[in-house]
N, C-alpha and C positions, 0 to 999 in steps of 0.2 A: 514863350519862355523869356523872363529878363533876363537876357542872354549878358553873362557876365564871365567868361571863360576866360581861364588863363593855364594854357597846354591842354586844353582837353577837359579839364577840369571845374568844375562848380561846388561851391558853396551851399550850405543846403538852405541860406536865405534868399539867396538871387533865384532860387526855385519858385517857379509858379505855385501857387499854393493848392492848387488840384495834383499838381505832380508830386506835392510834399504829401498830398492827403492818399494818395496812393500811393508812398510809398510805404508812410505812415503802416498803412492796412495791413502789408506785408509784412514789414518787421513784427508788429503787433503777433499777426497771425503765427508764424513760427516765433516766436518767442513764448513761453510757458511763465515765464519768470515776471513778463512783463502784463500776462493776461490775469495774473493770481494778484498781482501788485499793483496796478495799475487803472486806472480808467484809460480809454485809449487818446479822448480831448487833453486832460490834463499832461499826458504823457508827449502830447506833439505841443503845448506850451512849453513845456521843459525843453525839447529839441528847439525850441524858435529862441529859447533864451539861451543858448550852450554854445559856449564859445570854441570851443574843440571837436567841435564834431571834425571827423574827415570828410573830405572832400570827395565827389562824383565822379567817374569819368563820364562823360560824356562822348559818341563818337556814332559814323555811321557805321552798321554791318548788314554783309551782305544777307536779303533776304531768304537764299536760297539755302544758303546753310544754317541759317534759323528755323526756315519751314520744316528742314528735312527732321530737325529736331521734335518739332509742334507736331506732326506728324506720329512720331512715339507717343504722345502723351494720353493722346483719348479726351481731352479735351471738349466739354460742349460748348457748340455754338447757336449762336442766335441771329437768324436769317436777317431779321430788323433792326439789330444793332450796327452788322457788318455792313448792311445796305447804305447805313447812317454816314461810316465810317467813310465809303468807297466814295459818298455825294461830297461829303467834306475834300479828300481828296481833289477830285471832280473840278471843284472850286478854285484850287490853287492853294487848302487850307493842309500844312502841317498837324500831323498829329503831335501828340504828346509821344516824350520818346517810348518806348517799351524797357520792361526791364529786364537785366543780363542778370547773370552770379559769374563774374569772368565772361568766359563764352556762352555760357548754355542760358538757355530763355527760363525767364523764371514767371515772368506776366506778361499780359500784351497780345494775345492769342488773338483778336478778333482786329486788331492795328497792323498783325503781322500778316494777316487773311487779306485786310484789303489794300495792303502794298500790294502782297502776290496778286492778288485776281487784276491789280492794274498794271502787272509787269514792271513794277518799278525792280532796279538794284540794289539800292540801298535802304535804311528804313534807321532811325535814330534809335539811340539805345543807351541808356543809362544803368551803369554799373551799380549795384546797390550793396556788391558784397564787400564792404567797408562795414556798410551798419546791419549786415546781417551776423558778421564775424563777433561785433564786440559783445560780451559778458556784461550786461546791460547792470546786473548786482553789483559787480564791483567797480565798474565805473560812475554807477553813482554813489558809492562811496560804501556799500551796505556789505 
């Protein structure tokens, strides 16, 4: 990540552009407004050009009360992604953060798999309900 934090917080250009492309996905996906209106490329040009976007929090949280969350969901997984994930790990490599809505997990299920299976505590996590909250209509002016 070009880590470029100031309190906890990132800008959603100093984002990796994989981390933007996922977050991308999400917004997209629950948005209705944006999926009727929208292409979802053109729609993250717009985001790369907007100068008001708000800002991310960024932070670590504890894995075990994420799990317990991941846990409820039903979630599928894939033996050969998570394996992927644990070698990166393994490595010394950070993952990309996961995503939050406040506390609760919103994506990230197989990143949060293989923090757990390596007993880590922490596990990074970026808050996306900023850009899940805004009225995507009216903020662009329609």
């Amino acid at each position: 990540m070009r880590a470029k934090l100031v309190d906890n917080y990132i800008e959603w250009d100093h984002l990796d552009d994989n981390i933007q492309v996922d977050i991308l996905e999400n917004i997209y996906a629950n948005s209705e407004y944006l999926q009727n209106n929208w292409n979802i490329w053109t729609f993250k040009e717009y985001l790369d050009d907007a100068l008001d976007l708000p800002k991310l929090k960024i932070e670590y949280k504890s894995v075990d009360k994420l799990f317990k969350q991941f846990k409820k969901m039903n979630w599928g997984i894939s033996e050969t992604q998570l394996n992927n994930l644990i070698n990166l790990l393994n490595k010394g490599i950070e993952l990309d953060p996961i995503m939050v809505r406040g506390n609760e997990l919103f994506d990230g299920g197989h990143r949060l798999l293989a923090y757990k299976k390596l007993n880590k505590q922490k596990i990074p996590t970026i808050d996306i309900w900023p850009l899940l909250n805004i009225n995507w209509k009216k903020w662009m002016g329609e």
